[in-house]
C-alpha positions in Angstrom: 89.7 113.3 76.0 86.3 112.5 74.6 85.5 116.3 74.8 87.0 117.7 71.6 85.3 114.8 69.6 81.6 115.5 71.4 82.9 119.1 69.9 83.7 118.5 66.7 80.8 116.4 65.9 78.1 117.2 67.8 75.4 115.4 65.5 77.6 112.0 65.6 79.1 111.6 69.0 77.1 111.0 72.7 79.0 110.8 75.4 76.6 109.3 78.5 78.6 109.1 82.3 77.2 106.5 84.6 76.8 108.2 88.1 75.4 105.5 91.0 72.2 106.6 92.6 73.8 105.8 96.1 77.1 108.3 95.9 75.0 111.4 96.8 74.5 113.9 99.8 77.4 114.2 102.0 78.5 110.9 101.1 79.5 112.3 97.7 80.8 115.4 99.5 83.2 113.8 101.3 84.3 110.7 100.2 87.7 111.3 97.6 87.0 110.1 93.7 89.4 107.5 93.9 87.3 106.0 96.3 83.7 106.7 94.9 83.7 103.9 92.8 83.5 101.5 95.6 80.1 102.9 96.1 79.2 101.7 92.7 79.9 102.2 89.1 79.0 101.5 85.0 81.3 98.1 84.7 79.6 96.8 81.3 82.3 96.2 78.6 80.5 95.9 74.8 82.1 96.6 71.4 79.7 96.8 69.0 80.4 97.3 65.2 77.2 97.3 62.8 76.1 93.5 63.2 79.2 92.2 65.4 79.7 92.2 69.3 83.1 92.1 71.5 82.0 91.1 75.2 84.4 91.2 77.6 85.6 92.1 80.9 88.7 94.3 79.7 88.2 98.0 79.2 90.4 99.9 76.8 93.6 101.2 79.0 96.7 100.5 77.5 97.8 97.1 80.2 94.7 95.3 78.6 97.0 95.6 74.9 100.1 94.5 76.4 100.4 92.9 79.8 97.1 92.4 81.5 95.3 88.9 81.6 91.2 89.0 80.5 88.9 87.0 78.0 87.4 88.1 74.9 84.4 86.6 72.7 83.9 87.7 69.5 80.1 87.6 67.8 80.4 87.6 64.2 77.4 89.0 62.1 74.9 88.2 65.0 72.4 91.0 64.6 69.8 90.0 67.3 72.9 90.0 69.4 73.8 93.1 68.6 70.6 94.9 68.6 70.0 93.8 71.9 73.3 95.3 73.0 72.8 98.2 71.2 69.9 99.0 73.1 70.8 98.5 76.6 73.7 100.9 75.8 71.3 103.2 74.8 68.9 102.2 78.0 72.2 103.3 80.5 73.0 106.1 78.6 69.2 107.2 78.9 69.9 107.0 82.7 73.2 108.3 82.9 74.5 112.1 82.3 75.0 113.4 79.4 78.0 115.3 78.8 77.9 118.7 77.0 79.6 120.6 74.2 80.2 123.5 77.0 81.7 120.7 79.6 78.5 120.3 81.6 76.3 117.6 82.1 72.5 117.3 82.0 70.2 114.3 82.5 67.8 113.4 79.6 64.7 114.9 79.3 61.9 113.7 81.9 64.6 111.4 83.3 65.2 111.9 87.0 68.9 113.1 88.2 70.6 110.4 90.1 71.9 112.1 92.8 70.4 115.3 92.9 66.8 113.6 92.5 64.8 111.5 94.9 66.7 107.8 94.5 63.6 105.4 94.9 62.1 107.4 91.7 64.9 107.1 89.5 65.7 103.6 90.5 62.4 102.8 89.4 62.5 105.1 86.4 65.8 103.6 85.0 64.6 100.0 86.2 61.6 100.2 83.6 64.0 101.7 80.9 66.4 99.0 80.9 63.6 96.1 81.4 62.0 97.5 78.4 65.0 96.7 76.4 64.8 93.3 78.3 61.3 92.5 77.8 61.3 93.6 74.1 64.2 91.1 73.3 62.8 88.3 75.3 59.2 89.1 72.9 61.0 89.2 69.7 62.7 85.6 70.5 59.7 84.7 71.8 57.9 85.1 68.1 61.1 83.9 66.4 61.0 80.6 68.1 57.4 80.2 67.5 57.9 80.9 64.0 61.0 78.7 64.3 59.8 75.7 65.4 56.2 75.9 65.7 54.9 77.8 62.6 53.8 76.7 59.0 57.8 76.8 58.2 57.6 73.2 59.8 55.0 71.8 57.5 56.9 72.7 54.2 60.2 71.3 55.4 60.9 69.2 52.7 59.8 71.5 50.2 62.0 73.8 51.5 64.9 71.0 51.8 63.9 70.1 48.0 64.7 73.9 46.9 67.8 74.2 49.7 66.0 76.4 51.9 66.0 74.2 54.6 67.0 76.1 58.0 70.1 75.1 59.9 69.9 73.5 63.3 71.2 75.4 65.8 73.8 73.7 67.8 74.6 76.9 70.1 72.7 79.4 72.0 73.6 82.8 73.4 72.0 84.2 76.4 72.1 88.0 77.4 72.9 88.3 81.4 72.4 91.6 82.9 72.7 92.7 86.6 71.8 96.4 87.9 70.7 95.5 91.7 71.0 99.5 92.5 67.6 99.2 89.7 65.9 95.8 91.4 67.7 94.0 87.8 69.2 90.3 89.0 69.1 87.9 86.3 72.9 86.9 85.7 72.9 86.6 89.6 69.7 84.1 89.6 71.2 82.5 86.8 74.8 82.0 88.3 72.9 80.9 91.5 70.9 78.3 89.3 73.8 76.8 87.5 75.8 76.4 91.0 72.8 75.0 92.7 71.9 72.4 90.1 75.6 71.4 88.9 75.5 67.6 89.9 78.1 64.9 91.3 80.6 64.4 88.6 80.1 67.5 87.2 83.2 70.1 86.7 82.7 73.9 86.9 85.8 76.3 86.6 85.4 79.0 87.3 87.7 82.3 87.6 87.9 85.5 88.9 90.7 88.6 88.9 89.1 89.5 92.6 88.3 86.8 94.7 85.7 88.2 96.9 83.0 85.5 96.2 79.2 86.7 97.9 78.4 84.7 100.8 75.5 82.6 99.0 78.4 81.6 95.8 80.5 80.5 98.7 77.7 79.1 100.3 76.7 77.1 97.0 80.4 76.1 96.3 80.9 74.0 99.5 77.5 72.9 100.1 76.8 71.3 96.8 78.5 68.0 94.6 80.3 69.1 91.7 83.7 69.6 91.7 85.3 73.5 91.4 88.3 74.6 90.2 88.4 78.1 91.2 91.5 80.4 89.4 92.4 83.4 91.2 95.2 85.9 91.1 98.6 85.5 93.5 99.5 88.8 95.3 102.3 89.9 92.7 100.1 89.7 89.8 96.8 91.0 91.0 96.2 95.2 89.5 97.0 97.0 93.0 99.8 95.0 93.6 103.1 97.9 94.7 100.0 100.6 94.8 101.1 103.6 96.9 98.9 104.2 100.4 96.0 102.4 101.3 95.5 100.9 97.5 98.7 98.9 98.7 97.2 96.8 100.9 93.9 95.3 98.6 96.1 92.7 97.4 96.6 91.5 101.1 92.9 91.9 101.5 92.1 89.3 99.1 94.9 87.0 100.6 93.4 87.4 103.7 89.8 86.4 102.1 91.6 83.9 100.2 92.4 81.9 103.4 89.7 82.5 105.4 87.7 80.2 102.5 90.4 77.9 102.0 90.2 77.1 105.8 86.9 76.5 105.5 87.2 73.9 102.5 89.2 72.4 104.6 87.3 72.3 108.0 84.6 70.6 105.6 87.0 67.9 104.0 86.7 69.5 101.2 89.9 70.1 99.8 89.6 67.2 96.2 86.3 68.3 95.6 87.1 72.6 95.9 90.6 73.2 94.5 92.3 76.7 94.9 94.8 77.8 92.2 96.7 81.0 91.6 97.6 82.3 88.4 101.0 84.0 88.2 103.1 85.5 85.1 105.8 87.5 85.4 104.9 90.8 84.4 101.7 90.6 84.4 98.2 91.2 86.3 95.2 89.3 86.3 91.8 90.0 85.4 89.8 87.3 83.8 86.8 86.7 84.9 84.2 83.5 84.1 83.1 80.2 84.2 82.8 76.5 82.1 80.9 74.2 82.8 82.1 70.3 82.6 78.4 68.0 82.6 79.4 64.6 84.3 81.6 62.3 82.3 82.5 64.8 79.6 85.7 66.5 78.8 84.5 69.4 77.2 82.5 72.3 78.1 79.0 73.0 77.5 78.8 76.4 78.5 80.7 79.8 79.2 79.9 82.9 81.4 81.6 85.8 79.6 81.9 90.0 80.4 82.0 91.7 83.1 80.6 90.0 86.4 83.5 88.8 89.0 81.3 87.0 91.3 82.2 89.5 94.1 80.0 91.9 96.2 80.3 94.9 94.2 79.5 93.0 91.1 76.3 91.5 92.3 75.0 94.5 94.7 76.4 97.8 93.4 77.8 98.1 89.5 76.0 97.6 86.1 77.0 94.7 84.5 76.7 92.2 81.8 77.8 88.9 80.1 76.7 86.4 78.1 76.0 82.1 78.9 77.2 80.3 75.7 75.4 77.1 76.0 76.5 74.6 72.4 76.4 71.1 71.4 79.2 71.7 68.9 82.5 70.2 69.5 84.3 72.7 67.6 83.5 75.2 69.8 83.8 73.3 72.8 86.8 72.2 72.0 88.3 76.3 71.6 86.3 76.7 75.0 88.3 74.0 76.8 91.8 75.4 75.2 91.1 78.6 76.0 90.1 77.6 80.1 93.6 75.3 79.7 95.4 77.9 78.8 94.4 80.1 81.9 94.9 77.4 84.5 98.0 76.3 82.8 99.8 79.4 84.6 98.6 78.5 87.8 99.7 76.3 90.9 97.2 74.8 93.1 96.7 76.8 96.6 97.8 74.8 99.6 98.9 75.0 103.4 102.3 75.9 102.8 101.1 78.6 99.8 100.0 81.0 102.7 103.3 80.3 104.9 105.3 82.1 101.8 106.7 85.9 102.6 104.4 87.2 100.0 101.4 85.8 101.9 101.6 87.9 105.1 98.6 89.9 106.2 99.2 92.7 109.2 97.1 92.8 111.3 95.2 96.0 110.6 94.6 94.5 107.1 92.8 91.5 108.7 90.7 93.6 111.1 89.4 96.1 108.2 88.9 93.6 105.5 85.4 92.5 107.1 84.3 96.0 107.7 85.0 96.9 103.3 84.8 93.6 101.3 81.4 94.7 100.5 83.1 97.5 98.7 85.3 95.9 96.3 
């Protein structure tokens, strides 16, 4: 598909494929592709048009226009968003292969191959490309605030104000996420940790996920900590393998079986007010948002929103490329479309009790149960 375009305009088209350093050898040989991305993939979803930004966690197949769930954010004229963006595309298309006019790929020049190569060395070599693009964002905001909030600007305020210069306070503040852990890159999961760890009594986090296939230390943080959780998931009929052929078939009972394993656990803890279940169901539909808001005690709206790509599971923290943004604002306005849009998810749910996993559709053979623990850390 993308071929004839790289032909046709060779000097305006680059087409970079994401291969995962640890899919090589006879691994590679022998596992079939419809598997290989369990091993671990490019999962990063960025629009970006001139000085605007789409994050997300949809891709561009056709259920994602018409009948799949997911969550958008639009970022009008935000340039320091977008340059940032810009360049960690660029970063993992650097690492990645780089499809050819003839059909072949080649890796960039001086870059290492990522499965033909020694792994530790292009680890590290695409580790210090994309922390470049990191650390020269960070510098640049570094300088801005400085110059913000700390430089002359501040002693000419009111001349400024007098000639209706005077700067805008921000009431809302985006921050970039990133996590490659096949390249030693773990920010979004530090800062996930953080926000679960420090979340106080009284507190309110939803938080959603298409796949629920938490990590052991976000379970961990979920039942040993104070704040209440409201965790959205999807029901069996509306989750994206649901009525697969073969093996595919049985994922959906995978993630039942997961499902209740935790649920059991909330309750052998007591629990079950603070750590609420809820399954989101439309007919017709799957399920794939992804994300979290952030209730501070006593208030009714959100102060902040994970967005893009991350689902909180294995494969997510340990073995794809991914990215979202934290939204952290003071203004109501925007808090106010951030708590809509969360109502609006949970309003097609119902709340995950005993009796949910008596129902037909709940059922888990038994060879489903006694493989689930041997590949969640796949998927």
């Amino acid at each position: 598909m993308l071929l004839p375009l790289l032909q046709r305009f060779p000097e305006q088209v680059r087409v970079s494929l994401f291969h995962t350093p640890n899919l090589r050898g006879l691994l590679r040989l022998l596992l079939p592709e419809r598997f290989n991305e369990t091993i671990g993939l490019q999962h990063i979803k960025v629009y970006l048009f001139d000085d605007s930004v789409i994050l997300s966690g949809a891709n561009l197949s056709d259920s994602y226009f018409t009948n799949r769930q997911d969550r958008y954010v639009f970022l009008q004229d935000c340039p320091d968003i977008a340059d940032f963006f810009t360049e960690l595309v660029d970063a993992v298309g650097d690492v990645s292969l780089q499809l050819q006019g003839d059909d072949t790929v080649q890796v960039v020049e001086g870059m290492v191959h990522p499965y033909e190569g020694d792994r530790a060395a292009y680890c590290r070599a695409a580790n210090a490309r994309v922390m470049d693009v990191i650390n020269s964002a960070r510098t640049r905001q570094q300088v801005l605030h400085a110059q913000t909030f700390h430089g002359d600007s501040l002693v000419t305020q009111d001349d400024a104000a007098a000639a209706g210069h005077r700067r805008p306070v921000p009431d809302t503040w985006i921050y970039p996420l990133i996590q490659m852990k096949p390249f030693e890159i773990q920010i979004d999961e530090i800062v996930t940790e953080t926000l679960l760890t420090e979340a106080e009594r009284g507190a309110r986090v939803y938080l959603t996920t298409g796949y629920f296939n938490l990590t052991q230390a976000y379970m961990d943080l979920v039942l040993g900590t104070r704040a209440e959780y409201q965790i959205l998931l999807a029901s069996p009929e509306v989750n994206g393998f649901f009525g697969a052929k073969g093996v595919a078939g049985a994922i959906p009972a995978a993630y039942v079986h997961i499902e209740r394993q935790f649920y059991r656990e909330v309750c052998s803890l007591g629990q079950q007010e603070r750590v609420q279940l809820q399954e989101y169901w439309r007919r017709g539909w799957t399920f794939h948002a992804k994300g979290l808001w952030l209730y501070l005690a006593g208030s009714s709206l959100p102060c902040l929103t994970l967005i893009g790509s991350p689902n909180f599971g294995y494969r997510s923290v340990h073995r794809d490329l991914e990215a979202q943004i934290a939204i952290v604002t003071e203004s109501q306005a925007l808090q106010q479309q951030l708590h809509q849009e969360q109502g609006r998810l949970y309003l097609r749910s119902g709340v995950v009790s005993s009796a949910t996993f008596e129902q037909p559709s709940r059922h888990v053979q038994l060879w489903v149960k006694m493989v689930t623990p041997l590949i969640k850390n796949f998927f």
